[in-house]
Structures are given as C-alpha cells and as structure tokens.
C-alpha positions as semicolon CSV with decimal commas, in nm:
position;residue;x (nm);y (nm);z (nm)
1;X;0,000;0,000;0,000
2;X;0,176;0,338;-0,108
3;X;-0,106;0,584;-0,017
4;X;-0,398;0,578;0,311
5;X;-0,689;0,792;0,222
6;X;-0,753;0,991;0,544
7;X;-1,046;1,196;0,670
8;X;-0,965;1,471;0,837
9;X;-1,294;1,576;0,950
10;X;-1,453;1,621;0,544
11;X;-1,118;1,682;0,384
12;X;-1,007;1,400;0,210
13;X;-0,674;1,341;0,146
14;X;-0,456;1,052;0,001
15;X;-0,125;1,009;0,191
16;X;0,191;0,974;0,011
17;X;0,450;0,834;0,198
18;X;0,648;0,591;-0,003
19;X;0,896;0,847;-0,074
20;X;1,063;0,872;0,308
21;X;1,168;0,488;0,295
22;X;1,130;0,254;0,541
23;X;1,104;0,178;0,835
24;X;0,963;0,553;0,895
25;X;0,667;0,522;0,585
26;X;0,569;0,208;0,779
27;X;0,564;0,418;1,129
28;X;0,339;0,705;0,968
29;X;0,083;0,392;0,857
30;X;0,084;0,275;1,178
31;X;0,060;0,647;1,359
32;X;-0,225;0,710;1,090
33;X;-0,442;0,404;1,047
34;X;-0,719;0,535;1,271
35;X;-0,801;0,778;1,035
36;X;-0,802;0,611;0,704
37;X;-1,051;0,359;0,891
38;X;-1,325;0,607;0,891
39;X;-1,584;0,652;0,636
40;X;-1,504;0,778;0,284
41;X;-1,517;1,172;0,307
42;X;-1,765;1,300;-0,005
43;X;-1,636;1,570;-0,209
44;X;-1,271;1,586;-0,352
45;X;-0,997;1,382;-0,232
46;X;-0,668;1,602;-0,247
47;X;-0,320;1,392;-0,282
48;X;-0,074;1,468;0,004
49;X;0,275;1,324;-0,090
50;X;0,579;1,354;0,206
51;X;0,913;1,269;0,032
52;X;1,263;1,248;0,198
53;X;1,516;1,491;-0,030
54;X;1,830;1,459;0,179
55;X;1,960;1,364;0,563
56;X;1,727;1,639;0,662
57;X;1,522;1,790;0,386
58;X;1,161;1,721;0,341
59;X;0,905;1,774;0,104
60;X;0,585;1,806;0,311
61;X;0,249;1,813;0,034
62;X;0,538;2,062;-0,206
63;X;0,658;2,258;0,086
64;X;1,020;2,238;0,191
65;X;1,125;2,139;0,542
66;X;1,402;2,031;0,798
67;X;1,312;1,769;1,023
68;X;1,462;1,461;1,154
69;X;1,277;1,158;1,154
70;X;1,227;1,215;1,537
71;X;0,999;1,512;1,412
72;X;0,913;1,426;1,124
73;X;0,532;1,279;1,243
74;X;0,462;1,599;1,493
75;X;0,556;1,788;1,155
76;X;0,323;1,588;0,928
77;X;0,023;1,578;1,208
78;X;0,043;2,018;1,211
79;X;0,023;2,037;0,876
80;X;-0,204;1,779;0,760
81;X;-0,430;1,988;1,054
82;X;-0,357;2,305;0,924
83;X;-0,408;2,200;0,585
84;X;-0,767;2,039;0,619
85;X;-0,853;2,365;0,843
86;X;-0,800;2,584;0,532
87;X;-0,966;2,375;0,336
88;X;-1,280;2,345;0,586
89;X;-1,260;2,740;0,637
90;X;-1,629;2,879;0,572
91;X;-1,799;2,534;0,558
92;X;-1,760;2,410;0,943
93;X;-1,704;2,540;1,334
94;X;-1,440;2,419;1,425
95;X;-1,340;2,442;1,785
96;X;-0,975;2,333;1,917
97;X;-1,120;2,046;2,128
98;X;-1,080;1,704;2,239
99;X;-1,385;1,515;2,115
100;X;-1,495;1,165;2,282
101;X;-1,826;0,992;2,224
102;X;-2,065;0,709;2,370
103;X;-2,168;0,406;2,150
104;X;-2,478;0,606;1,981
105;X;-2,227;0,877;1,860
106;X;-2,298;1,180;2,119
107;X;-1,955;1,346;2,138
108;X;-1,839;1,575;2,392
109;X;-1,629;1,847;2,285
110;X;-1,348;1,932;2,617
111;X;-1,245;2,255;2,488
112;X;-0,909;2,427;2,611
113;X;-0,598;2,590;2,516
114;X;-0,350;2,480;2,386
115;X;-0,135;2,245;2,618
116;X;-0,339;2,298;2,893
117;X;-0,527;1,908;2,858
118;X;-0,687;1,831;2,561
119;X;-0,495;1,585;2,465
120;X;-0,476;1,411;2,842
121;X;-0,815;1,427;2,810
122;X;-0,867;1,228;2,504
123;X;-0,617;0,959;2,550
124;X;-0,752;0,873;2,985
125;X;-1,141;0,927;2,850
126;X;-1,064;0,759;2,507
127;X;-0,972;0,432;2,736
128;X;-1,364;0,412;2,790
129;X;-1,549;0,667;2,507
130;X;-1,496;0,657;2,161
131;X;-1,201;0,864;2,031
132;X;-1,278;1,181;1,829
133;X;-0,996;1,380;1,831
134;X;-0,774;1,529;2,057
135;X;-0,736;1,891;1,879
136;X;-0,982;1,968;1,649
137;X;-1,351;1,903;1,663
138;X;-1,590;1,981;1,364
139;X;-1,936;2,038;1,363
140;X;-2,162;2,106;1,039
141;X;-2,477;2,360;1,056
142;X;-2,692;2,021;1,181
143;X;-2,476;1,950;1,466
144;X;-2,302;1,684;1,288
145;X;-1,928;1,560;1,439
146;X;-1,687;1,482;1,162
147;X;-1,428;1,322;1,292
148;X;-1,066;1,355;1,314
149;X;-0,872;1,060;1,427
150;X;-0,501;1,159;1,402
151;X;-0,250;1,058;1,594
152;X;-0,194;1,215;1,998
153;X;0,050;1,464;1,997
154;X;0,173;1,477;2,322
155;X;0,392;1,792;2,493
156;X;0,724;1,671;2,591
157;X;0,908;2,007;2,699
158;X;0,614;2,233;2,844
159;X;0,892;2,524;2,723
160;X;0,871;2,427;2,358
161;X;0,482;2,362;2,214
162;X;0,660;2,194;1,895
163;X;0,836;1,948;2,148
164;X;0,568;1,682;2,088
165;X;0,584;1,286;2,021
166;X;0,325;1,082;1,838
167;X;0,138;0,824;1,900
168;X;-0,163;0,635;1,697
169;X;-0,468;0,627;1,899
170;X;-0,461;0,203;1,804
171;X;-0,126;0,189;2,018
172;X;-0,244;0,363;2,310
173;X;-0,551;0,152;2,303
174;X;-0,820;0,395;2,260
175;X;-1,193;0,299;2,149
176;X;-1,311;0,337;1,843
177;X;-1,603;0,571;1,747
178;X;-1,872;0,495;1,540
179;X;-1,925;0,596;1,214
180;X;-2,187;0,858;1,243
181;X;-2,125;1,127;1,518
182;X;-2,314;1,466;1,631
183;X;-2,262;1,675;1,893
184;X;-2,420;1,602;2,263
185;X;-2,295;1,910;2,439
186;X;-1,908;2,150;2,414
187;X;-1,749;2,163;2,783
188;X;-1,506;2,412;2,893
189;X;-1,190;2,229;3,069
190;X;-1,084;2,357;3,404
191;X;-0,796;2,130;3,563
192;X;-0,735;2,263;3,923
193;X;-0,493;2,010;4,078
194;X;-0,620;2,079;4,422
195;X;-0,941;2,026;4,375
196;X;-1,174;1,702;4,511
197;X;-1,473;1,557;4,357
198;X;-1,475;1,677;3,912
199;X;-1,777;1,865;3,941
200;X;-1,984;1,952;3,595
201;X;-2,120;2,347;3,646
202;X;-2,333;2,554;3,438
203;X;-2,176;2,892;3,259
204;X;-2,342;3,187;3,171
205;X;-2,369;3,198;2,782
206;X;-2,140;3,565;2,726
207;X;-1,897;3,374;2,926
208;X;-1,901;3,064;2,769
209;X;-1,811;3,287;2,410
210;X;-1,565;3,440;2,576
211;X;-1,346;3,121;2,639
212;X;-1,424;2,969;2,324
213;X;-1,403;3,212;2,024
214;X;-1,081;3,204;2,090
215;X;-1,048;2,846;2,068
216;X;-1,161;2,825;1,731
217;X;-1,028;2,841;1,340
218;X;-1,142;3,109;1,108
219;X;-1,491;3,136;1,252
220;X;-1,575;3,477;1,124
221;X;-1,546;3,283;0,775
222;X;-1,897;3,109;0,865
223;X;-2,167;3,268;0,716
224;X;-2,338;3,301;1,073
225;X;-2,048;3,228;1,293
226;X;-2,240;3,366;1,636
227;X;-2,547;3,127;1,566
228;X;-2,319;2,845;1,488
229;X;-2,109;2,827;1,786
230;X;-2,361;2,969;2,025
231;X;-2,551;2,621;1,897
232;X;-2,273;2,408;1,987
233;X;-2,236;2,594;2,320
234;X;-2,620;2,488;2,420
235;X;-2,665;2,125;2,252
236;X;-2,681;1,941;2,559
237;X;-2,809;2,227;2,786
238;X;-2,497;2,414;2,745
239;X;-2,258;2,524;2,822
240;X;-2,084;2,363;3,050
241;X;-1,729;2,371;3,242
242;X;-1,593;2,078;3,390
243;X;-1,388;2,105;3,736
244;X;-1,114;1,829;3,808
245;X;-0,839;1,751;3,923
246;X;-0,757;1,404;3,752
247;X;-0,914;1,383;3,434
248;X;-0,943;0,996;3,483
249;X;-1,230;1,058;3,770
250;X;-1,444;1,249;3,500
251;X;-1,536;0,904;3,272
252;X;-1,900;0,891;3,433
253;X;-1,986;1,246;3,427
254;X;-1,867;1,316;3,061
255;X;-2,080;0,977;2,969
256;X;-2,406;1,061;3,155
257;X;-2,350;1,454;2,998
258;X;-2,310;1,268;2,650
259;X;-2,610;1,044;2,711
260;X;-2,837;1,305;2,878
261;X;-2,862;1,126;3,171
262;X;-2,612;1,388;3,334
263;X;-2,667;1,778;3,468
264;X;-2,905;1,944;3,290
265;X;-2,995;2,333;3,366
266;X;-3,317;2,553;3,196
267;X;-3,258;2,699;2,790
268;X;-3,071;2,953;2,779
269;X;-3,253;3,276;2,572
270;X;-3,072;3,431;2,335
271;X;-3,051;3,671;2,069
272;X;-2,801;3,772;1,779
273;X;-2,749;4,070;1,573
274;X;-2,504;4,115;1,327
275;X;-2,385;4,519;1,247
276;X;-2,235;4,665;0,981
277;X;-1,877;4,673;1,011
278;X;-1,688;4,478;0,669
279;X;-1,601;4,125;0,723
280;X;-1,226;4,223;0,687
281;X;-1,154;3,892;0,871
282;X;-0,773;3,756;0,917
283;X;-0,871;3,402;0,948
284;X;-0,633;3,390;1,294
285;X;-0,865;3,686;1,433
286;X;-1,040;3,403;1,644
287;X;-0,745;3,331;1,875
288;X;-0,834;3,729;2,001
289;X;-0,950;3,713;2,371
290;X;-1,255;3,860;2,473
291;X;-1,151;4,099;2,766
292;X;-1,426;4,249;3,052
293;X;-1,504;4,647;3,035
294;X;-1,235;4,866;3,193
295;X;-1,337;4,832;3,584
296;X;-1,173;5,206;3,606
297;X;-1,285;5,433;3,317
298;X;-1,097;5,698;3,271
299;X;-1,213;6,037;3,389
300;X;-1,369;6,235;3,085
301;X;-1,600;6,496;3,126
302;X;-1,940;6,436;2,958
303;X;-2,262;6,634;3,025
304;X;-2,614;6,454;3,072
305;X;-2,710;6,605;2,766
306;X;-2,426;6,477;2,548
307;X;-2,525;6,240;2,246
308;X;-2,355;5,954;2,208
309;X;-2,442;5,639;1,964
310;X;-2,292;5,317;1,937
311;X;-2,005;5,214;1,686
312;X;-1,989;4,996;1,389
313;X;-1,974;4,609;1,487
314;X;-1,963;4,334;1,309
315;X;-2,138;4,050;1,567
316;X;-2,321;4,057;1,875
317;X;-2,503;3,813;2,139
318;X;-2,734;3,913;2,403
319;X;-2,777;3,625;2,664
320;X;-2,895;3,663;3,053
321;X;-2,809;4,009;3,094
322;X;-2,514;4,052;2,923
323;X;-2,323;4,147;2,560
324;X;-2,071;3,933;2,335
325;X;-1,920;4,193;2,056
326;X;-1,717;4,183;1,797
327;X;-1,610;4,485;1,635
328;X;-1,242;4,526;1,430
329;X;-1,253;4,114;1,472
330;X;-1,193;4,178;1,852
331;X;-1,438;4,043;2,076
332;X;-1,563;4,227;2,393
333;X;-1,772;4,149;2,728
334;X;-1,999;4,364;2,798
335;X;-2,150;4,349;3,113
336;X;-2,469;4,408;3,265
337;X;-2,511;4,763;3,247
338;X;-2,260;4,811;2,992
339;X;-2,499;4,574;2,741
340;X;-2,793;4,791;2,861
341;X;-2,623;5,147;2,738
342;X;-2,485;4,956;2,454
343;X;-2,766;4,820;2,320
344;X;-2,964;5,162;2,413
345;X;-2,727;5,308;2,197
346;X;-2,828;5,194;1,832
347;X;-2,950;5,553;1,764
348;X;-2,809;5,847;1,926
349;X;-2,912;5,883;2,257
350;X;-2,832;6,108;2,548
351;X;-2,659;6,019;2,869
352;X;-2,981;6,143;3,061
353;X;-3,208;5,884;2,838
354;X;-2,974;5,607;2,907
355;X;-2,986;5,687;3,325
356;X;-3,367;5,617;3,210
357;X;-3,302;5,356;3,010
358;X;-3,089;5,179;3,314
359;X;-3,337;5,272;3,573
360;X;-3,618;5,097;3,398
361;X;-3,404;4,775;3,320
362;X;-3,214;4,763;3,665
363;X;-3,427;4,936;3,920
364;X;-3,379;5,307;4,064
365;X;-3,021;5,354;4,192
366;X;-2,898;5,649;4,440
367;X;-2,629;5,684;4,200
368;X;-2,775;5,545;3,929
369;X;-2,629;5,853;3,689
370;X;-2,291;5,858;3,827
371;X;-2,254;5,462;3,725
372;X;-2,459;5,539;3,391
373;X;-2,164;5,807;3,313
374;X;-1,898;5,582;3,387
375;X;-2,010;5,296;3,170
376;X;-2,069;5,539;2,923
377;X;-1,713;5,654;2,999
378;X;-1,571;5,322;2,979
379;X;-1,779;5,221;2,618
380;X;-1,617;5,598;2,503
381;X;-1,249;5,469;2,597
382;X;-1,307;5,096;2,452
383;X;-1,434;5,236;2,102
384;X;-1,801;5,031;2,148
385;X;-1,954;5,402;2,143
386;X;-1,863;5,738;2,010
387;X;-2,029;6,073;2,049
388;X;-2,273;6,150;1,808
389;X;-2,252;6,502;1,789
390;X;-2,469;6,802;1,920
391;X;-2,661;6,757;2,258
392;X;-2,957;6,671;2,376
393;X;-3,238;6,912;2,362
C-alpha cells in the first residue's frame, strides 16, 4: 500500500508516503491508520505526498522542510491539521477540542488551550469513550461531528509547544467511534490540581463565548459564525465547564452529559445581531481574547445632555443580561449595564435617556447617573460608542 486515504474531518486526502523509505513510511501507517478507517469523506480527495530529499530535507504536500525523523510525524500531524482547516474554512465550526463519544455517537467536545489538557483528556477518556480527536472538533450547521482521528501529539518540553511525540490512537488503546457522530454538548476544561470531587457546572452563555471564540479556526469565515457556535455551546443544555483535578475521575460524568442522563440546567434565551462593520476577517482573528469592560474608566468629562451612539460592529449576542461583541474582529464582554447602554445606543441617545433607560431595566439607583456616566465613559475609551454630535435638547 503506497497511499492511506484519510479523513480529516470532510477533507479528504490521500497520503503519500512511499517516498521517506522505510522503516519511517511504515511508522506514519501505523501512527495514521485510525483515520483512514473512517468513512469515505464525499467531495474531492486532495493527494498529500511527504518525500525524503536529503539527511534532513523534506518535502511536506510541495513545501520544503528540515526535520529529523524524530519530528518528522509531529511535523506531518500540524500540517495535515492546518491544511484540512484551510480547506474546511467557511464550511464548518471548528473548535480546538478534544472530542470523545458514547456508543450512539454523542460526542463531547473538552475545549481548552492549547497544552493545557486536551490531549490528556482524550487519550484517559478515550480508554472508555470513543475517540474523536484530541485537537480539532468539527461540527456542520446540523450539529453533525466529523471526525478527526489523528494521531496524539503529546507535549514533551512544556517550554517548547513543537516538542511533541506521536502516537496512533490504536497503540495507546483507545476505542473506536462509530461511524456517524453529532454533537451532545461542548465543555469548557478547568484542571485545578487541588481540587476534590470533578464537578460539571453551568456557565453563563457571554462567558461561555468568551473562552471559546478564541479556541476556534477562522470562525468569522462562517456565514453566521455567532449562531453556529452559540448552537454548539447549548446542545446538551450548554454550556458547560468541567472542574477536576484528575481527568481519569471524570469518565461517568462526561458519559451521563453525552447520554443526557447527566446535569441538565433551563434553555438559555438568546438573541443575535449582526452590524455593519466589513467582514475584513484575518482568518487567525479568532485566537483574540474577549476581555471584561475597563473596571476604572478613565475620567472624561461628559454632560447629561451629550449624544452619544454606538459604533460599527460586526457581531453581537445578548444572553442573561449581558453582551458578546465583535467589532475590528476583537471580541468584547460587555457586562450588565454596559450591554444595557450599549444596546440603548443603536440611535443616538443622550446620557440622561440612558440613566432612564438603566433605571427601567435595573431598578432606581442612588447613584444610578454617576454609574450610567462611567459605563458610558468606559464604552467611550473601549471604542463600542462614540459621540454622536450636538446635545440633547
């Protein structure tokens, strides 16, 4: 056999790898044969050819490398990733996740940064749950899991996150998942060594966003990229962090949350609107962070009567009180009364209407315009608003 046809969740690709020479072609078959054991992918099947040229030159799908054979598979598991993310850009969310699933095919996506457990995850929870993948999971507009069942790379020098050896999830013994997959619910990772019993909690929605969009690819290529992964975030009941110390203790609760016999918590209500700032999008934009409002705005005078309207945006979800927004391809939490004025804000509107606007929403406040002018402040300093010229009558 010179090439494996792989899916890499909906790209196909034929692997090449008769040109390194044994025995290291026969250790990429091994490392890969997970993954050309899933179903045909539909569409076109792209070749991928690895070559040796010399002691330490590669040529990695046309690209030119240096690698020794020690990383030579790390090498060839990044960029067949990287490849199969550009060519699933606009067509799928995909988060940077772990994905394990129970017999029926409900996966659980563990999302996390990078080096910070995914992979752990996968390989202790893979013992018992079908292996998905332990970096990227992809989910179509139905909620549909296509898998992506490379090899583990695993961190070997926490100093260097290209310090990573392979090995096929066959080797380490890992169950297989079946062939048809869709999403049962995304969970938010949160290893705390010190801490007893794993414990499965609700998170607010705005939050949720806030950890995730960053651990995504190219998501403001979707066409509706807020309604896509706000769906994943609430399949299940969602969304959900998971507290543990040893990742091993978690096999139940990630099975019953899977199954929906686990936690379950009321629908969240949300709503999404999308502004009219141009989709410039760098297609790394998603690795962004989504920080809070400035907790200390900075003192600017601004009269009650003062105008001010919100700026251009390009997304925005409203969920239990609070904002998501993403304007310049940087995402923002807004806050409580920071989503009221916001949101208040689509029009031009005076500081003196929005000390309305908060007293009717909030309740009446003995300072209520004080804190109204220093949100407005802080929106002012973080670019979400801008005065609109002229005053209020």
């Amino acid at each position: 056999m010179t090439t494996q046809r792989l899916n890499a969740f909906g790209a196909g690709w034929d692997l090449d790898v008769s040109g390194l020479g044994e025995p290291m072609a026969g250790r990429l078959r091994t490392l890969w044969a997970r993954a050309a054991s899933g179903p045909e992918p539909g569409g076109e099947v792209l070749p991928y050819v690895v070559a040796r040229d010399g002691d330490d030159a590669l040529s990695v799908a046309g690209v030119p490398h240096r690698a020794s054979d020690d990383e030579l598979p790390y090498l060839l598991s990044r960029a067949l990733t990287m490849a199969s993310i550009r060519r699933r850009t606009g067509q799928c969310l995909m988060l940077h996740a772990a994905g394990v699933c129970t017999p029926d095919g409900s996966t659980v996506a563990l999302v996390a940064a990078s080096g910070t457990g995914k992979t752990t995850a996968a390989r202790l929870l893979g013992q018992h749950l079908g292996y998905v993948s332990d970096e990227t999971v992809a989910v179509e507009d139905d909620l549909t899991v296509r898998p992506w069942a490379k090899p583990l790379s695993v961190l070997v020098d926490p100093r260097d996150p290209f310090d990573k050896t392979e090995s096929g999830p066959d080797e380490l013994g890992l169950a297989r998942a079946p062939e048809h997959l869709r999403l049962g619910a995304v969970v938010l990772l949160a290893r705390d060594p010190g801490h007893g019993e794993p414990v499965l909690e609700p998170v607010p929605l705005v939050e949720a966003l806030a950890e995730v969009v960053p651990q995504t690819s190219a998501l403001l290529r979707l066409e509706r990229p807020m309604e896509s992964v706000v769906a994943a975030l609430t399949a299940g009941g969602g969304p959900w962090r998971l507290r543990y110390s040893e990742v091993a203790d978690c096999v139940d609760l990630v099975a019953g949350l899977a199954g929906g016999s686990g936690a379950s918590q009321p629908a969240i209500r949300w709503t999404t609107e999308r502004g009219g700032e141009p989709a410039l999008i760098d297609d790394d934009a998603s690795a962004a962070s989504a920080p809070p409002m400035t907790p200390e705005p900075p003192d600017v005078d601004l009269p009650a009567g003062a105008l001010v309207q919100r700026t251009s945006f390009q997304h925005a979800v409203h969920a239990e009180g609070a904002s998501f927004v993403v304007r310049g391809q940087v995402p923002a939490v807004l806050p409580d009364l920071a989503s009221t004025v916001w949101r208040a804000a689509s029009e031009p509107v005076s500081v003196r209407d929005l000390v309305d606007v908060a007293v009717e929403q909030h309740g009446a406040h003995p300072e209520a315009e004080q804190l109204v002018t220093a949100t407005v402040t802080a929106l002012l300093a973080s670019g979400h608003v801008a005065p609109a010229g002229g005053r209020h009558p």
